[in-house]
N, C-alpha and C positions, 0 to 999 in steps of 0.2 A: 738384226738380231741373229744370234749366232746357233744353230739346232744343237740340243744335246748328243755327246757323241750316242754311239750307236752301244758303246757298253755298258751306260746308262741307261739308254730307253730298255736294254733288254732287262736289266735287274729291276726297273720302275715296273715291268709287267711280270715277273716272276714275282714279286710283293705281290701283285693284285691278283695274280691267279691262284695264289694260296690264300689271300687272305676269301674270295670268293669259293674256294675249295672248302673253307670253314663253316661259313654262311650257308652251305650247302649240304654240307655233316649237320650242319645242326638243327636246319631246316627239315633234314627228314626223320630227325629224332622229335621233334614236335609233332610231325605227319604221322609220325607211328603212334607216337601216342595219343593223336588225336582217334586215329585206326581205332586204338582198343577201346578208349572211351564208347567210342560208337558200337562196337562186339558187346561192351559192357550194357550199355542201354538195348539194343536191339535182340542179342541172342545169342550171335553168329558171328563169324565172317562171313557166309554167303548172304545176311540180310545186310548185312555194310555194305558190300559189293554191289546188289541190286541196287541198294538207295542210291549210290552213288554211281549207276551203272557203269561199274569197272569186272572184268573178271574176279572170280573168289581168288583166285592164283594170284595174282596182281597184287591185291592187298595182303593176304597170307606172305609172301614173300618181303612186302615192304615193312610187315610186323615186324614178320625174321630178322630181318638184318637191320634193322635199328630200333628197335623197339628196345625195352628195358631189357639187360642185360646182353646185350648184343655187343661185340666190340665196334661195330660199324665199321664202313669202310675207312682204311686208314690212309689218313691225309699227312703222316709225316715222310720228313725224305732219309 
């Protein structure tokens, strides 16, 4: 059996790291808004933070940047 050449495997793994780069944006757009949900029911951020024992900082920042209205990090080339 013959191996693909080598400028195949590397474009097979450019597809999968973008498409994992996506999976990933979008994944922390769910996380933030799970974030707020829980700001929403508890109070706070710093009561999120305890429950979940992470820094206030930590989640405040992970609001920030993907949270609703956020452009999030951008995954185009």
């Amino acid at each position: 059996m013959e191996a693909k050449p080598w400028r195949d495997r590397v474009q097979q793994e450019e597809e999968l790291v973008e498409q994992l780069q996506l999976q990933v944006s979008q994944a922390a757009k769910r996380r933030a808004q799970a974030l707020l949900d829980g700001v929403d029911e508890l109070g706070s951020v710093a009561e999120v933070a305890r429950a979940l024992g992470r820094s206030w900082t930590a989640v405040d920042k992970a609001i920030k940047k993907n949270g609703p209205g956020s452009a999030g990090p951008n995954t185009t080339k």
